[in-house]
N, C-alpha and C positions, 0 to 999 in steps of 0.2 A: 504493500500500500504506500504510496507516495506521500511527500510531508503534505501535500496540499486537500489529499481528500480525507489525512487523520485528521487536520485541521476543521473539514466540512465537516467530518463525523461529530467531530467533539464539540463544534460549535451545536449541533441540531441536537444532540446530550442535555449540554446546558441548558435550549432552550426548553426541553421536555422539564427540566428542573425547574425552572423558575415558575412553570403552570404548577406544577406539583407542590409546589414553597409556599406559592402566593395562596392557593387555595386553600392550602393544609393551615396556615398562619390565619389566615382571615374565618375560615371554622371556628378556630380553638380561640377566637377573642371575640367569637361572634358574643357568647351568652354577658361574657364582662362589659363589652360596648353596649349592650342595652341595659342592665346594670350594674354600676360601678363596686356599689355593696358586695358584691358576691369575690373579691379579687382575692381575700384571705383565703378563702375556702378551692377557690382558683386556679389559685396559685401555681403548683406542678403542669396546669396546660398552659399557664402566662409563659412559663418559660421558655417549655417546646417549642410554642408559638413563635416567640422571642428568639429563638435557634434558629427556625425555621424561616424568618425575616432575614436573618443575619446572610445565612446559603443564598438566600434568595438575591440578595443586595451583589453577592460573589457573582452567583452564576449569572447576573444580569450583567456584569461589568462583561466576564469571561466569552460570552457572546459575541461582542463587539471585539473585543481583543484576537478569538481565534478568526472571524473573519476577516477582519481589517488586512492582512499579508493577501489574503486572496481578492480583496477590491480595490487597494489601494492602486492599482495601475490600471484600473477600468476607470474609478471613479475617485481619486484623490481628496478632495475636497469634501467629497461627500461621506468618503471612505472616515473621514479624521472627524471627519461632524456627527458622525453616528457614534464612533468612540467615546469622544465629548459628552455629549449627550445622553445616552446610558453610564456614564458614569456620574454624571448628576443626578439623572433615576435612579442609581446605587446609592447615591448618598442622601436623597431623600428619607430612602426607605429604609437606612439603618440610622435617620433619624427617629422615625416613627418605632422602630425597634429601641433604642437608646430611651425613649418618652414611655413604655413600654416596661424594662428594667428598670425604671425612676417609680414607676406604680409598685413593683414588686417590693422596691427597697422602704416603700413610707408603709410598710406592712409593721403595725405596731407591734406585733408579735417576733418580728424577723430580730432574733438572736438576743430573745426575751429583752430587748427593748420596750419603750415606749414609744416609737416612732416620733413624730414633730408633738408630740405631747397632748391631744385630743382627738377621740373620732372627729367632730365636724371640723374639724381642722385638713385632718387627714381627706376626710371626702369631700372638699373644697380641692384641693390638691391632687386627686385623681379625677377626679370630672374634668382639670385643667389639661390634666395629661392627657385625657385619654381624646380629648378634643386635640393637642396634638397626635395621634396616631391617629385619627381620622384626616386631619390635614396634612398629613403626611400621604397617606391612602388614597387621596382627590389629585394632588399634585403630582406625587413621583407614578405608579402605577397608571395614573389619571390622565393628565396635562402632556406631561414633559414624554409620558410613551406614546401619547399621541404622535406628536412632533418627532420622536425618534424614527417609528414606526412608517412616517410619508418620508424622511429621509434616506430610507433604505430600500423602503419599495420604491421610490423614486429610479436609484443606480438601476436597482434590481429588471424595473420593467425598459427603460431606456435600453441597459445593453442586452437586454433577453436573457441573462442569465441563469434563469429559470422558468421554466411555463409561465405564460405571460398571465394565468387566471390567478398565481398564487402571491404576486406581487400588486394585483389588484384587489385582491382581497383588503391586503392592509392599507392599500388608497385609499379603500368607499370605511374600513373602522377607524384609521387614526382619527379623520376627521368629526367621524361619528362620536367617540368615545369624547374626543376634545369638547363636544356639544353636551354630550351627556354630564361631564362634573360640571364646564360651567354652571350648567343649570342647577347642579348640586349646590354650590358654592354663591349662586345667588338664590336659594331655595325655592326654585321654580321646581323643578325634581325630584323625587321620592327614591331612594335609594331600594324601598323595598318593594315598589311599582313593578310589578309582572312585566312592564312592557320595556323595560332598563333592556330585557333580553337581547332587544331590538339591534341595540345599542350598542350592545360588546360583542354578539355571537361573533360578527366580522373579524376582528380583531383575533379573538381567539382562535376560528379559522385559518386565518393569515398563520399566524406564530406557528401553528400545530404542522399545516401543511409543509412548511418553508421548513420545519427540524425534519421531518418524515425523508423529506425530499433529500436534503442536505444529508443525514444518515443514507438514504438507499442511493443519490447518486453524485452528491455533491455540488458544486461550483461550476458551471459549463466557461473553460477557460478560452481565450482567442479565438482559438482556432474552430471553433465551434460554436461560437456566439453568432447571432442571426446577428445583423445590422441593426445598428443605434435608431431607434423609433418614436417618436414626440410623446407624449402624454397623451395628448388631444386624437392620437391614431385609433 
């Protein structure tokens, strides 16, 4: 196997990790994100969770990293901007994990403490948090993967380097998912709205197809790329 298609394997690896991370994290904070009270008792899935963000934040970088040697001489600019960019998505989301382990540590209990010295103190202090890790969850996952997501499919569908349906998939969701936190974040949107589906399927599409692809045949290089083709084609 040549460096370039361990490189596509490993990359479409990653990106099966990160649906796996992100979903598994956002489970095990589901029941705390609708009440804060329950985080004592919690606790051991906070931190899974909290683990589970952490890989997540990795293999979001590592994505971009193992691709980047195989785009950067298709698409340079674009290749360094998707790096960029998923690494700000990483850092988002080991904010929202870091706000996350800040809930775990004001556990008045944790090392027969009294944590900041009252409950209503204490849950004053986790509602704050945990409203960061939801602003963390609009933004990095949210926002900033929107914009990642048309930067790649961008390269992607220009120089063909993969069936041209799987690079339009994350066309019609980056933009899509961008529309859906907005709306989140000026609360026009219901996060728990059946029709959110709408919203993300694409997206997750996109990602799922492009690792599948990437594991079974990787990167179509030069010599094999169809002609550079507009958007608008």
């Amino acid at each position: 196997m040549s460096p370039g298609r361990r490189a596509a394997v490993f990359a479409g690896i990653l990106y099966l990790i990160t649906h796996v991370t992100s979903v598994g994290a956002r489970i095990l904070y589901m029941p705390f994100l609708e009440d804060p009270s329950l985080a004592t008792r919690a606790e051991p899935l906070l931190v899974f969770g909290m683990v589970l963000e952490v890989i997540l934040a990795a293999a979001v970088v590592g994505t971009s990293v193992a691709l980047y040697p195989l785009l950067r001489d298709k698409g340079p600019h674009l290749a360094i901007g998707y790096v960029g960019l998923r690494t700000l998505e990483a850092a988002v989301i080991g904010t929202g994990a870091a706000a996350m382990f800040a809930v775990i540590l004001t556990d008045p209990g944790l090392n027969g403490s009294d944590g900041l010295g009252g409950e209503p103190i204490l849950e004053v202090v986790d509602i704050a948090l945990i409203q960061v890790v939801e602003a963390a969850f609009i933004l990095g996952p949210g926002l900033i993967c929107s914009f990642n997501t048309v930067v790649i499919t961008t390269l992607l569908y220009r120089k063909r380097l993969v069936p041209r349906i799987i690079p339009m998939l994350g066309l019609i969701g980056g933009p899509l998912v961008f529309v859906w936190n907005v709306g989140l974040m000026l609360n026009i949107a219901d996060a728990s709205n059946a029709f959110a589906i709408f919203f993300v399927v694409p997206i997750f599409a996109w990602e799922i197809s492009f690792a599948i692809y990437l594991i079974a045949r990787g990167i179509r290089d030069s010599g094999t790329a169809h002609q550079e083709v507009p958007l608008r084609a």
